[in-house]
C-alpha positions as CSV (number, residue, x, y, z in Angstrom):
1,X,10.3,241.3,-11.7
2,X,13.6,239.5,-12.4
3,X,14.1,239.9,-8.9
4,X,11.5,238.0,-6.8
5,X,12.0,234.9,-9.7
6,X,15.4,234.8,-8.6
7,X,14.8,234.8,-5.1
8,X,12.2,232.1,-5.7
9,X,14.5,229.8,-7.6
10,X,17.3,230.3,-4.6
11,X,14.8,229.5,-1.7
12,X,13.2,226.4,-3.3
13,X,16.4,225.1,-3.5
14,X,18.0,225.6,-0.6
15,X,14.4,223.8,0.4
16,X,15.3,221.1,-2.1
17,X,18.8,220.4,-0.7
18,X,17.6,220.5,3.3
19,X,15.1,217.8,2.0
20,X,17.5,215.4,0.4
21,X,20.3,215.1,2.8
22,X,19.3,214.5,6.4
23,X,21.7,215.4,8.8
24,X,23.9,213.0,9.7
25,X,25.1,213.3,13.9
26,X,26.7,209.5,13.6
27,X,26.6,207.8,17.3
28,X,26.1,211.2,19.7
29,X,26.1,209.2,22.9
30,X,27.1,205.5,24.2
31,X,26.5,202.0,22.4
32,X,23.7,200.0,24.4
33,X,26.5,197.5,25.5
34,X,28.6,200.8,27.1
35,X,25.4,201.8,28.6
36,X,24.8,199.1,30.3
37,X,28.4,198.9,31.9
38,X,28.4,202.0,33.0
39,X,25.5,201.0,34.7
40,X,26.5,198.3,36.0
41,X,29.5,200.2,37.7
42,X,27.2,203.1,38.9
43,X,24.7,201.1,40.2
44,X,26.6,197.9,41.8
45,X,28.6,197.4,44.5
46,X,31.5,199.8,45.4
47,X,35.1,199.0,44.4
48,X,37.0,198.3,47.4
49,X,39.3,201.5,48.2
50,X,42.9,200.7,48.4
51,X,43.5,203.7,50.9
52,X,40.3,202.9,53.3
53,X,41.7,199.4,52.6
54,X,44.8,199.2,55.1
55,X,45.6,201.9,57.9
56,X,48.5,204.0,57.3
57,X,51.4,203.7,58.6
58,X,52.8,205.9,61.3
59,X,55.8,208.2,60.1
60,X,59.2,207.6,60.8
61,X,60.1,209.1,63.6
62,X,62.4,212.2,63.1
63,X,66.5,212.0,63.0
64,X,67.9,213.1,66.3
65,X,69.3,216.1,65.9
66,X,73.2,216.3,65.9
67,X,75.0,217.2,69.4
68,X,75.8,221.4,68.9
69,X,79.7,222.2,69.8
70,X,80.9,225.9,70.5
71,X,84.3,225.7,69.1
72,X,84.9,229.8,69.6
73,X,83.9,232.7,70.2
74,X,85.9,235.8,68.2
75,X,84.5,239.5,69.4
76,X,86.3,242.7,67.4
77,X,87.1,246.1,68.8
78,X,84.3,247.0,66.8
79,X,82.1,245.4,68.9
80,X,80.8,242.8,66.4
81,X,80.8,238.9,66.9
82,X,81.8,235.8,65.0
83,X,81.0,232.7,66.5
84,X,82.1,229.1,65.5
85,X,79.5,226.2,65.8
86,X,80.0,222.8,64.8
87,X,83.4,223.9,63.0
88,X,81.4,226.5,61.0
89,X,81.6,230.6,61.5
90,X,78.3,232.2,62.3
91,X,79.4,236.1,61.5
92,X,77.0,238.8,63.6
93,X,73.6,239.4,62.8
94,X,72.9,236.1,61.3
95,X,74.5,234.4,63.8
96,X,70.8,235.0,66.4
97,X,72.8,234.1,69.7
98,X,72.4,236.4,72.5
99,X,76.1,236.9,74.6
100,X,75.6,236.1,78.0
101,X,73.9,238.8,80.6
102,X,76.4,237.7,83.4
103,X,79.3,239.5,81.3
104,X,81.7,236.3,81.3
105,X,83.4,236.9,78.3
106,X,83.0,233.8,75.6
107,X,80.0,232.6,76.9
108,X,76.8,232.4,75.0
109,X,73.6,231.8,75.3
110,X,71.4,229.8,72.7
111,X,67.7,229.5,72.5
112,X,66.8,226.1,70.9
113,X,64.0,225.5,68.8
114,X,61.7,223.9,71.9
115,X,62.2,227.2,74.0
116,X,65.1,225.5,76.4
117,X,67.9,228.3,76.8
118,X,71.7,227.1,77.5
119,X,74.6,228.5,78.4
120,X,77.5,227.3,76.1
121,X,81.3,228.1,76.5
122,X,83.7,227.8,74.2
123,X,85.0,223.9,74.1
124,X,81.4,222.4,75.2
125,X,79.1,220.4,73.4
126,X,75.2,220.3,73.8
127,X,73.7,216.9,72.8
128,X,70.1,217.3,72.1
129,X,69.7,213.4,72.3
130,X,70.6,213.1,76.0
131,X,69.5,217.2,76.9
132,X,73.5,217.3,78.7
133,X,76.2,219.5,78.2
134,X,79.8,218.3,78.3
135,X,83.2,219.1,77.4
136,X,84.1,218.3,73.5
137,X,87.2,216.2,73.3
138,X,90.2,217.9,72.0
């Protein structure tokens, strides 16, 4: 019997306490005056875009590429190749230059990145610019 009154007396407060405080949520959303801005931007004319604004400007057009020189051409007796272009050694296989089909020693071939194929000897220069092959100057 001491039970149930105990129960009781526990839910008729907890009714008691829910009664006397109201929950208090504050401001859950915007102020009228927010409200009405926000509506005012959602609704109203569309800020201008800068990027639709102006076209954009074409890119810079790319740096020539510099003039390729074959300053040498090195083959061991074991049968692999250094070769030096624009002063710097390309050592076999990383160097991706085919030697020449004809069999003239020192002469190379090089594929360019457009697809042209030239045939380089040692003390020529290729100048992409012009698309000529000359003789470097000593």
């Amino acid at each position: 019997m001491k039970r149930p009154l105990v129960l009781s007396v526990l839910l008729a407060g907890a009714a008691l306490a829910a009664q006397a405080q109201p929950p208090q949520l504050g401001r859950l959303f915007l102020s009228p005056e927010q409200r009405a801005q926000l509506d005012a931007q959602r609704y109203g004319p569309p800020a201008p875009d800068p990027a639709l604004a102006a076209p954009p400007s074409p890119p810079p057009p790319p740096p020539p590429a510099p003039p390729v020189e074959l300053n040498g051409v090195v083959q061991r007796s074991s049968g692999r190749t250094t070769v030096w272009l624009n002063q710097e050694a390309q050592n076999e296989p990383h160097n991706h230059l085919a030697r020449d089909k004809s069999g003239t020693p020192g002469t190379l071939t090089l594929r360019l990145s457009n697809g042209q194929v030239l045939l380089l000897k040692p003390g020529q220069r290729y100048d992409p610019a012009s698309g000529t092959v000359t003789e470097a100057p000593p």
